[in-house]
C-alpha positions as CSV (number, residue, x, y, z in Angstrom):
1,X,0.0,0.0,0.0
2,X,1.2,3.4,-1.2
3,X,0.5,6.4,1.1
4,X,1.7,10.0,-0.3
5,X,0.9,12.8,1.8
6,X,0.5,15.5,-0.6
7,X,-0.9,19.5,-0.8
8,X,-1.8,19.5,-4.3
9,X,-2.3,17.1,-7.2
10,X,-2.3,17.4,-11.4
11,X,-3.7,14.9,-14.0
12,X,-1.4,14.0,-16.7
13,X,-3.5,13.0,-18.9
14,X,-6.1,15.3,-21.0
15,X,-8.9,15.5,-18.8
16,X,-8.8,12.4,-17.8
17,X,-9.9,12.2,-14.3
18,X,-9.4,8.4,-13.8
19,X,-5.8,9.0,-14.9
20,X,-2.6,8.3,-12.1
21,X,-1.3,11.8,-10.1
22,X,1.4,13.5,-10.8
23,X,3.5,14.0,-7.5
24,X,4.7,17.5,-7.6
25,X,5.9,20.5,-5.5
26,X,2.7,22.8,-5.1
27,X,5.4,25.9,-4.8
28,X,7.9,24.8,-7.5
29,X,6.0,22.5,-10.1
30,X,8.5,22.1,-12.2
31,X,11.2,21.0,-10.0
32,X,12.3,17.4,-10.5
33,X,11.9,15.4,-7.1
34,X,14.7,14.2,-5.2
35,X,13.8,10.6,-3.9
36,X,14.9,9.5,-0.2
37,X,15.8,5.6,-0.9
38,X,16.6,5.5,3.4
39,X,13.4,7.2,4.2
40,X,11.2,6.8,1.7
41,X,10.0,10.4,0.9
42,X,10.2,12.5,-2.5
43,X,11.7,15.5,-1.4
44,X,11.7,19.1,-3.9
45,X,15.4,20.3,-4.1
46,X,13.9,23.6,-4.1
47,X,12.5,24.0,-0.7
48,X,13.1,21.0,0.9
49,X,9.3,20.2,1.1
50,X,8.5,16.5,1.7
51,X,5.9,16.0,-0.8
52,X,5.5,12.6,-0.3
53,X,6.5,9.7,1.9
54,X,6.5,5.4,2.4
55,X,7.3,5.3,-1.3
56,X,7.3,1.6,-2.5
57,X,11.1,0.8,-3.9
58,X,10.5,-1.0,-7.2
59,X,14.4,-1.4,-7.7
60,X,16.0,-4.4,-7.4
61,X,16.7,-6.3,-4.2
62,X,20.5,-7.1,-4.9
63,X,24.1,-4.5,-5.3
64,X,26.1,-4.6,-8.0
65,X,29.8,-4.2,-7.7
66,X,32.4,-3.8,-10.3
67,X,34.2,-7.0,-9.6
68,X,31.1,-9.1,-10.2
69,X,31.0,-10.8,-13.3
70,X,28.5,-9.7,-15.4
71,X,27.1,-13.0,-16.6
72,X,25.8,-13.7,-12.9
73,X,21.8,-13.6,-12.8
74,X,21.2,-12.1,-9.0
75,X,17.6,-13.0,-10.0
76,X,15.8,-15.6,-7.5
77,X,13.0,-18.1,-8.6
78,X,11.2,-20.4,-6.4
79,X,11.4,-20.7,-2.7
80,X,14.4,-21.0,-0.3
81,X,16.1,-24.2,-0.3
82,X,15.9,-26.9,2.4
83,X,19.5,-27.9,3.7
84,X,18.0,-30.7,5.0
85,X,17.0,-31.8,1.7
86,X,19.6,-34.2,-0.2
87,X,18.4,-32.4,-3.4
88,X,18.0,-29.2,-2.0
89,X,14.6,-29.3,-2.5
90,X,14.6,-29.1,-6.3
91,X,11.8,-30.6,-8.4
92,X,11.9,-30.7,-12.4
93,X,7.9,-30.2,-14.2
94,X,7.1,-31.0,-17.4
95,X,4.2,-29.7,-18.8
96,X,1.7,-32.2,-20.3
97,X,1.8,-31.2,-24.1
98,X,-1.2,-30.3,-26.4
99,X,0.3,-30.4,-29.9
100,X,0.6,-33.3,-32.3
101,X,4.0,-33.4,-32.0
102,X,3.4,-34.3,-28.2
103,X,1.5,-37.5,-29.1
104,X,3.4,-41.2,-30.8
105,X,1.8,-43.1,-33.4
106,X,0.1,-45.2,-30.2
107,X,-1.1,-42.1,-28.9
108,X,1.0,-41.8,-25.2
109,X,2.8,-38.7,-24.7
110,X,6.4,-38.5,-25.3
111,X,7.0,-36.2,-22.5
112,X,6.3,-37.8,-18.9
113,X,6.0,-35.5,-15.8
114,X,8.9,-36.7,-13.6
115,X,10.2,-35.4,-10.7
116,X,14.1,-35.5,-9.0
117,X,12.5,-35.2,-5.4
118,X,13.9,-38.6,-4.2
119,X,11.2,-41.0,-2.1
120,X,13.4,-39.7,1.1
121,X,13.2,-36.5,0.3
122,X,9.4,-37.0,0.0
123,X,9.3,-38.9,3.2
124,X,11.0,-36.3,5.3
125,X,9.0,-33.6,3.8
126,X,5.9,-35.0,5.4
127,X,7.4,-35.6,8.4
128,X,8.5,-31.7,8.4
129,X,5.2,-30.6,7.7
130,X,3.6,-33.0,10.5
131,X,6.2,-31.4,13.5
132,X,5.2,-28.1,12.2
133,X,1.3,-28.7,12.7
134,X,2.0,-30.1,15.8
135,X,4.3,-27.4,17.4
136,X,1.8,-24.9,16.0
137,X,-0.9,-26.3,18.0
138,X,0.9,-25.8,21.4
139,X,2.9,-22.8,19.8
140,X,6.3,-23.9,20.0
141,X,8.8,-21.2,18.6
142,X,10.9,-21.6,15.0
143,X,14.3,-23.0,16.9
144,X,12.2,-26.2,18.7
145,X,11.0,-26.7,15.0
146,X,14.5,-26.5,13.4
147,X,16.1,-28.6,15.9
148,X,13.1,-30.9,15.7
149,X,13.9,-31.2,12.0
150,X,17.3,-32.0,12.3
151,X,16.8,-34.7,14.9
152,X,14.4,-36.5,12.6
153,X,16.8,-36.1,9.9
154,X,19.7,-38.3,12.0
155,X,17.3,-40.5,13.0
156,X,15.9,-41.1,9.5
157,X,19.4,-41.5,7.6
158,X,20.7,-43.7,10.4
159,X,17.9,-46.0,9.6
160,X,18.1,-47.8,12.8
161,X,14.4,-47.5,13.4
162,X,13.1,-49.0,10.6
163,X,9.3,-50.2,11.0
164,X,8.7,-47.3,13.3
165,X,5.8,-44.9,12.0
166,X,7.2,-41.7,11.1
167,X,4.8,-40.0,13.1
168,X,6.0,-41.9,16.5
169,X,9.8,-40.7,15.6
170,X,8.3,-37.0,14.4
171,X,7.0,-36.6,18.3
172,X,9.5,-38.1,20.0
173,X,12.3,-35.9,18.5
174,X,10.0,-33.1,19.2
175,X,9.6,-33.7,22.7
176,X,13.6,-34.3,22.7
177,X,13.6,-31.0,21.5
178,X,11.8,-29.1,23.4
179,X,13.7,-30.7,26.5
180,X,17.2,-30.0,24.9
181,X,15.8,-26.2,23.9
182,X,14.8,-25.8,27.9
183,X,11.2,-25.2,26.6
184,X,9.8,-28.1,28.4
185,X,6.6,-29.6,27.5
186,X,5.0,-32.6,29.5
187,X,4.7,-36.1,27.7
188,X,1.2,-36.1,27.9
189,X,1.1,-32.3,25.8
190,X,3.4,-33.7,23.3
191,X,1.3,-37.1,22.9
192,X,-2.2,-35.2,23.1
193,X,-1.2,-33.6,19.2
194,X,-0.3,-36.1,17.8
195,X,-2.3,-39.4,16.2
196,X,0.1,-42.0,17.7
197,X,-0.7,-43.8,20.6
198,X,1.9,-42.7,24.0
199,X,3.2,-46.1,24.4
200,X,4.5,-46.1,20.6
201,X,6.0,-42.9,21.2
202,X,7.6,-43.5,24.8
203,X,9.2,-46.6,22.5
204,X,10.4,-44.3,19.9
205,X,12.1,-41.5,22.6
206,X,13.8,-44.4,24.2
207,X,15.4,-45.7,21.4
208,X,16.8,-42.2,19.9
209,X,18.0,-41.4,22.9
210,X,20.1,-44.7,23.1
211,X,21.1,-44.4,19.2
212,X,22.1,-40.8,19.2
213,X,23.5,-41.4,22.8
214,X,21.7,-37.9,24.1
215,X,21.2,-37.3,27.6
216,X,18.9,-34.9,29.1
217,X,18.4,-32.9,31.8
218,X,16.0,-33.5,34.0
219,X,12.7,-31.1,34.6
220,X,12.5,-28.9,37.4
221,X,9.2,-27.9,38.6
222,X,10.3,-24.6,38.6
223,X,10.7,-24.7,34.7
224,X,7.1,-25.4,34.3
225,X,5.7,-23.3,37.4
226,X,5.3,-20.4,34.9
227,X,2.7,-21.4,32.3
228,X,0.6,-23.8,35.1
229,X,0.2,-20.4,36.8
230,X,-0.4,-18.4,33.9
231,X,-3.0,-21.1,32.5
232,X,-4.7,-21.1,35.7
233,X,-4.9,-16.7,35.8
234,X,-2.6,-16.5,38.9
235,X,-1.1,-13.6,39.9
236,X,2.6,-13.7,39.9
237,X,2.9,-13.8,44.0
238,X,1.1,-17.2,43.8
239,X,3.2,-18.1,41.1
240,X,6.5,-17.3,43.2
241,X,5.1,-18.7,46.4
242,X,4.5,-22.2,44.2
243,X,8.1,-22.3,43.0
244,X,9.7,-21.5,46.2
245,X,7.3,-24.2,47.9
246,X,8.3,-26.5,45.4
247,X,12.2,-25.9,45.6
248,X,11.7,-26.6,49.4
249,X,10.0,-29.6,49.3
250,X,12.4,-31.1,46.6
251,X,15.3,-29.8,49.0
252,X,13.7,-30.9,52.1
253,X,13.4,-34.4,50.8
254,X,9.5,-34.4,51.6
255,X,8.7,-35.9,47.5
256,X,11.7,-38.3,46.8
257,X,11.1,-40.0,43.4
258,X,7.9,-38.1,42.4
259,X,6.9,-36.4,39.3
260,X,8.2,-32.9,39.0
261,X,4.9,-32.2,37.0
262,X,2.9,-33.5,40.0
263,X,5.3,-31.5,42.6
264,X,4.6,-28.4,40.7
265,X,0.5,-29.0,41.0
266,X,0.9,-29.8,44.5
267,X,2.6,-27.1,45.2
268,X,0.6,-24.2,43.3
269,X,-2.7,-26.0,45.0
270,X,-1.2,-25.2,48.4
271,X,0.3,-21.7,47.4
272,X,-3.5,-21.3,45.9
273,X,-5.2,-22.3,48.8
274,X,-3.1,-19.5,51.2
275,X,-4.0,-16.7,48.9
276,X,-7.3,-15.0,48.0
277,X,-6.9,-16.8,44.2
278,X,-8.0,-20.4,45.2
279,X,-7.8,-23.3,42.5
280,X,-9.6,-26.5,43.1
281,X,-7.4,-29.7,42.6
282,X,-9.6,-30.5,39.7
283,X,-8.7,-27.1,37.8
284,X,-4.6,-27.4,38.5
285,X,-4.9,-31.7,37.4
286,X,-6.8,-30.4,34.1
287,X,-4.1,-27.8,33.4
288,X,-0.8,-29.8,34.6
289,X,-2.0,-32.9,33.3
290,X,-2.2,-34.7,36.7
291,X,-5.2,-36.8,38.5
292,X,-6.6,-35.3,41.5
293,X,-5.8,-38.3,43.6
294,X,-2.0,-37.7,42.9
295,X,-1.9,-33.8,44.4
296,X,-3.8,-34.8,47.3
297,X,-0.9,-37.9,47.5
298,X,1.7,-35.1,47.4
299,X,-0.2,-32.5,49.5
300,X,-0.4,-34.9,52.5
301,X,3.6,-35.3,52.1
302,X,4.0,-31.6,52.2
303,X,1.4,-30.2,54.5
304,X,3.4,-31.6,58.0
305,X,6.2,-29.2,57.1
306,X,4.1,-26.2,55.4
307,X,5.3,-23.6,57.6
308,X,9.0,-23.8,56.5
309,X,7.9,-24.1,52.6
310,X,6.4,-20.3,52.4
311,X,8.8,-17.5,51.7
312,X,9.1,-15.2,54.4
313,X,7.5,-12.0,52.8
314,X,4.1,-14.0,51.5
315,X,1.2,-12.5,52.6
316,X,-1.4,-15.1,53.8
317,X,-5.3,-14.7,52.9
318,X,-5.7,-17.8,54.8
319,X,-3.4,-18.8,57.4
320,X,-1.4,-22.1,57.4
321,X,-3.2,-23.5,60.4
322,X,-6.5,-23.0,58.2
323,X,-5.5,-24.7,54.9
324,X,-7.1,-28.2,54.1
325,X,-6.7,-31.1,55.7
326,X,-7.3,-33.8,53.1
């Protein structure tokens, strides 16, 4: 879109009034306008009067130097290539023909539409387009998809997984990504987009990790304390009061071997239930992915020692001698 901010405006043509404006100087007509390529504007070298601005560039979008050869077409056709792709994303199209001389004596055309894109090429293509529908759906940034990419490019030339659905080895890279990015997802949010069953896809993660000898670390409540809270509409004193409550308990040795997913529910339902923002253990399990039974498990553990958990500046809607006793 073209927008020129102008005091005054002349047809070219003769008497045309559905011909384009002429841009012009309303002081100095005649005056031949000094374009801004930095800013945009047409400027009159007479006044300095900026007769029009956000001017569209229709130049070209590439430099030429004198040590350039001049046989070198800066021209680009066609999307960027994939480095992923062996062929670099390159396909050949023939058109199907229409003349006689398109046709043998049987009647088949001579000219067949083939295509270089190699069947691997093809195969990892889908697979590409699959990770990207399913990091869009739980809005995943462009570096978990690119490292998602590449994963399932190792994976798929070392061919050690043969008899595996693509899908399954699609969603297992992109949890591994998301861990090795320290954007971590749950299992169950990874599995819940995509068609394969979580059992196929706990195989598949097991297995890459093992082949391509990764090691992860392991999840800290704290890394998912944000988005539970901010799912749930918790202010960010709840949030912080979870988190500390969580790093207690893990240091206090109150949840040895548990989930850090069900720590982190246990602890925002206590941190919930001291402040005037109270979430139900129903609303936290729907949001971290947890059964209800399993933060009232952890609560118990937890409750005994609740006044050494708070930080010391929280301030209590309900006191800790008032909080539930399930």
């Amino acid at each position: 879109m073209i927008v020129i901010v102008l005091r005054d405006m002349a047809f070219t043509s003769r008497g045309d009034a559905l011909a384009l404006p002429r841009v012009h100087c309303p002081d100095h007509p005649d005056a031949i306008l000094v374009e801004d390529y930095r800013a945009g504007d047409m400027i009159c070298p007479e006044c300095g009067l900026v007769v029009g601005d956000r001017v569209i560039d229709v130049g070209s979008e590439w430099r030429t130097f004198s040590n350039e050869k001049a046989l070198k077409d800066p021209s680009r056709v066609g999307d960027a290539q994939n480095p992923l792709l062996n062929g670099g994303d390159l396909t050949t199209m023939i058109s199907k023909g229409t003349g006689a001389a398109s046709f043998d004596e049987c009647g088949k055309p001579k000219y067949q539409n083939r295509r270089t894109k190699s069947s691997s090429d093809r195969a990892m293509l889908n697979a590409f387009e699959e990770i990207r529908t399913m990091a869009d759906r739980i809005h995943l940034p462009a570096i978990i998809i690119d490292r998602t990419n590449n994963l399932f490019k190792q994976v798929y030339e070392q061919k050690s997984l043969k008899g595996h659905a693509h899908d399954a080895i699609a969603t297992a890279c992109l949890y591994i990504a998301c861990r090795q990015e320290g954007v971590p997802r749950t299992f169950k949010e990874i599995c819940a987009v995509s068609p394969i069953s979580k059992k196929k896809i706990g195989r598949c993660f097991k297995l890459i990790l093992k082949m391509l000898d990764i090691s992860l670390d392991l999840i800290n409540p704290g890394d998912l304390m944000p988005r539970f809270c901010s799912n749930l509409g918790l202010p960010k004193p709840v949030r912080m009061a979870a988190n500390f409550i969580a790093r207690k308990a893990v240091e206090l040795d109150l949840v040895p071997g548990r989930s850090p997913i069900s720590v982190a529910a246990a602890a925002i339902y206590m941190a919930s239930q001291a402040s005037a923002q109270k979430k139900t253990q129903k609303e936290i399990g729907d949001i971290a992915g947890v059964a209800d039974v399993t933060i009232r498990q952890l609560y118990r553990l937890i409750y005994p020692r609740a006044a050494e958990l708070f930080p010391p500046d929280f301030k209590f809607d309900t006191p800790i001698v008032k909080l539930p006793q399930l």
